[in-house]
C-alpha positions as CSV (number, residue, x, y, z in Angstrom):
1,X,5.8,-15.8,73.0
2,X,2.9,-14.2,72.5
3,X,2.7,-10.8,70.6
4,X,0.1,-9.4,72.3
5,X,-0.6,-10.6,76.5
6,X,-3.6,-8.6,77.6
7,X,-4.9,-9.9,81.3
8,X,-7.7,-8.1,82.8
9,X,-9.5,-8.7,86.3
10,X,-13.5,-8.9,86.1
11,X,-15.9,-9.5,88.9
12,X,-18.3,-11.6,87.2
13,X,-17.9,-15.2,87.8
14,X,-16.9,-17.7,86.0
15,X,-20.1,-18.5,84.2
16,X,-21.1,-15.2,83.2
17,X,-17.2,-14.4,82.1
18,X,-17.4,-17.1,80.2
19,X,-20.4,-16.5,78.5
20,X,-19.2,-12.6,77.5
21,X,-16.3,-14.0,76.2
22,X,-18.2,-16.7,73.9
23,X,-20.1,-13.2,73.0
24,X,-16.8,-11.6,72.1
25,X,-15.7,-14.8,70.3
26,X,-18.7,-14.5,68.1
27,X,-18.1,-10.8,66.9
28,X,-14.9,-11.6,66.1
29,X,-16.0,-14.4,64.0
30,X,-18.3,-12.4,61.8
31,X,-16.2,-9.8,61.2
32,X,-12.7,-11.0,60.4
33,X,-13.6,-14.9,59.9
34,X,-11.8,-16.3,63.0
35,X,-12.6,-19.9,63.6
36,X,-12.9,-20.9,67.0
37,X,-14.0,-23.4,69.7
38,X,-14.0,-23.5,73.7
39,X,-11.3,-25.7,75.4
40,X,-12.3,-26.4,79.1
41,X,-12.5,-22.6,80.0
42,X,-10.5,-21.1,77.4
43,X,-11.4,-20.3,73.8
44,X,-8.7,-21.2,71.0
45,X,-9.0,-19.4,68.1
46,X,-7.5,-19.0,65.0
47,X,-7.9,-17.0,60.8
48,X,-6.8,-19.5,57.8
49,X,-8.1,-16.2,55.4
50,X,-8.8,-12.6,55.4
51,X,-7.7,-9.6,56.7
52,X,-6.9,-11.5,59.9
53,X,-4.7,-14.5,57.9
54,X,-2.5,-15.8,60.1
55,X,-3.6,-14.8,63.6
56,X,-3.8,-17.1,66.5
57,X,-4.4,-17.3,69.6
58,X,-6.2,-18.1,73.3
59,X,-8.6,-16.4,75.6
60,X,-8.6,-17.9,78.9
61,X,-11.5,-16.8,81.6
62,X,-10.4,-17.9,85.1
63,X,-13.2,-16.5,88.6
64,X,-11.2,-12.9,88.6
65,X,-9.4,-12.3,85.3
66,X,-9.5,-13.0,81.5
67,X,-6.2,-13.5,79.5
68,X,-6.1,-12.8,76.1
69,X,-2.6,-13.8,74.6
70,X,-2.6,-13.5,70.6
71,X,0.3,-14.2,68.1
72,X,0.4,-12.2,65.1
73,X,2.0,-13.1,61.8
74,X,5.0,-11.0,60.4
75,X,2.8,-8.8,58.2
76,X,0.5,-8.1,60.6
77,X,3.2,-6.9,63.8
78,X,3.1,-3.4,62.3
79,X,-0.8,-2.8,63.5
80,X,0.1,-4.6,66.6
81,X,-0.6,-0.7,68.7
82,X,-3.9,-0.7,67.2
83,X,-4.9,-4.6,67.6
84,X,-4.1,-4.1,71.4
85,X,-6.4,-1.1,71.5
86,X,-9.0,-2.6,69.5
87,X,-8.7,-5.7,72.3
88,X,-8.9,-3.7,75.2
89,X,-12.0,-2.2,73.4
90,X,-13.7,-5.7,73.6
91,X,-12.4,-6.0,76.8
92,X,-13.7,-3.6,78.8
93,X,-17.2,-4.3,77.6
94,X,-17.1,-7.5,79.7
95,X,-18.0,-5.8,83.0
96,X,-20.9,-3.9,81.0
């Protein structure tokens, strides 16, 4: 089970969703180190090092919604509030 299940509707297409997300993937990788790679229509992602050691996780882009399930290691559970905040930040800049 996921520690964090964020699912949130957009009205852009599949294309276009996809590309945002790809965006989103980026940032994440040049700011905590996250490795990760698209899977048919969903990215996998994953941190070996850094502040973000240990997380893993999927973002899957569908026509009408993205869902963002992420599992955080033990250490990490404690900022779980602000990760979900911090997600939801990245997320609403996809209908932007």
């Amino acid at each position: 089970m996921a520690s964090i299940d964020i699912k949130k509707p957009h009205t852009l297409g599949l294309a276009t969703a996809k590309e945002k997300v790809g965006k989103v993937a980026e940032r994440l990788q040049s700011k905590l180190g996250i490795t990760w790679k698209w899977e048919g229509d969903q990215v996998a992602f994953h941190a070996e090092s850094g502040m973000a050691k240990g997380v893993k996780g999927t973002i899957a882009v569908s026509e009408a919604n993205v869902h963002t399930q992420i599992d955080l290691p033990f250490l990490l559970k404690a900022m779980k509030g602000t990760i979900e905040k911090k997600v939801q930040e990245e997320l609403s800049g996809l209908d932007a």
